[in-house]
NULO-133711 format. One line per 8 residues: number of its first residue (from 1); their letters; for each residue x, y, z negated of C-alpha. Coordinates in Angstrom, 1 decimal. Last residue first. Layout:
! NULO-133711
NUM = a = X Y Z | ...
//
This chain:
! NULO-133711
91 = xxxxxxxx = 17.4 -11.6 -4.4 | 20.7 -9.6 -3.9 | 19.5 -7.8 -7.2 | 18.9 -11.4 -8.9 | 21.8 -12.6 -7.7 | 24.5 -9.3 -8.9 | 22.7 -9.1 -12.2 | 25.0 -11.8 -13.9
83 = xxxxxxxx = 23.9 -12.6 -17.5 | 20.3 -13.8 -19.1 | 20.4 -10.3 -21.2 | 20.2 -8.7 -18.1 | 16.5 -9.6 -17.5 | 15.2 -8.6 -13.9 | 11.6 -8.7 -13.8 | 10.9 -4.9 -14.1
75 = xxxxxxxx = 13.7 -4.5 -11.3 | 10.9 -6.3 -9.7 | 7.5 -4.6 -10.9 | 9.4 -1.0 -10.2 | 9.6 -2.3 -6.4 | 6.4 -3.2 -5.9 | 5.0 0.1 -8.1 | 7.3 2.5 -5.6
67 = xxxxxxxx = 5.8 0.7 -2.5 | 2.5 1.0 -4.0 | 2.9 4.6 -4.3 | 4.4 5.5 -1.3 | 1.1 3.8 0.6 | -1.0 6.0 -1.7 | 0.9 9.1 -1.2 | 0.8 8.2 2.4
59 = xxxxxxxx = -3.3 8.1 2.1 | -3.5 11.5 0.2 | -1.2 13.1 2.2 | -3.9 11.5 5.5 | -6.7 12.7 3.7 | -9.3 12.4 0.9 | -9.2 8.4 0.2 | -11.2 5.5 0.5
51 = xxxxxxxx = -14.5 6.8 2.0 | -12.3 8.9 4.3 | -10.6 6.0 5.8 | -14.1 4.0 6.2 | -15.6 7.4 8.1 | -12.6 7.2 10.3 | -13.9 3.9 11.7 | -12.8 0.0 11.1
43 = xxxxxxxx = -10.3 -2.6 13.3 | -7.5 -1.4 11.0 | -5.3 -0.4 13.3 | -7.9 1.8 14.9 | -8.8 3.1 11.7 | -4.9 4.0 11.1 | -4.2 5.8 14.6 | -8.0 7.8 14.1
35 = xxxxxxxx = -6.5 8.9 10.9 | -3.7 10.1 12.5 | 0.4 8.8 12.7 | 2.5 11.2 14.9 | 3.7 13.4 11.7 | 3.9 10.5 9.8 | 6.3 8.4 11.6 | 5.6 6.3 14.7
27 = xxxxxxxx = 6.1 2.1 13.4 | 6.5 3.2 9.6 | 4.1 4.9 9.3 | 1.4 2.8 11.0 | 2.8 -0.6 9.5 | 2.1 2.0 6.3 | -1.5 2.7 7.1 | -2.4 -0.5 8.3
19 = xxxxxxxx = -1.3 -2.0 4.7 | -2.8 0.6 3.0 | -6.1 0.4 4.4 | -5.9 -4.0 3.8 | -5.2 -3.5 0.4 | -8.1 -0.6 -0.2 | -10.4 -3.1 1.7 | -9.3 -6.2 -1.0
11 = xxxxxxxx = -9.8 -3.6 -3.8 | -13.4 -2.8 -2.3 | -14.3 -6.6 -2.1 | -12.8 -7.3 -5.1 | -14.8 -4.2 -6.9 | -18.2 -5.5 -4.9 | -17.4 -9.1 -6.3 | -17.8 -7.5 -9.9
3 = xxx = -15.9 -10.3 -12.1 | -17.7 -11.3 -15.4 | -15.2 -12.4 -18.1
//
């Protein structure tokens, strides 16, 4: 299997948006949180962010997203046939 480097590169970029882009949110809220905010987190330019995504819904819906996935992928990995939940959830 051939692996595109530009894709991992991109994917890694998309990674590191979101990740700004939620220490953003979470640190001043979303109403105080701008574009400018997130590509100054991010070390990069407005022109990046919009490259990436549409707007700033679009980028939260994004950042919501992943967290929902994250936390689908672990109650995902709980098997209750195996016995006692109560460990795994406090995990």
């Amino acid at each position: 299997m051939i692996v595109d480097a530009t894709l991992i590169k991109r994917d890694a970029r998309r990674e590191a948006i979101l990740d700004a882009a939620q220490a953003c949110f979470l640190a001043e809220g979303y109403a105080a949180t701008s574009m400018s905010t997130i590509a100054a987190r991010l070390g990069g330019s407005k022109g990046t962010l919009y490259s990436y995504v549409k707007n700033k819904e679009d980028l939260f819906a994004a950042v919501v997203q992943r967290a929902c996935t994250a936390i689908q992928q672990a109650l995902d990995s709980l098997d209750a046939r195996t016995g006692d939940l109560q460990p795994c959830l406090l995990r």
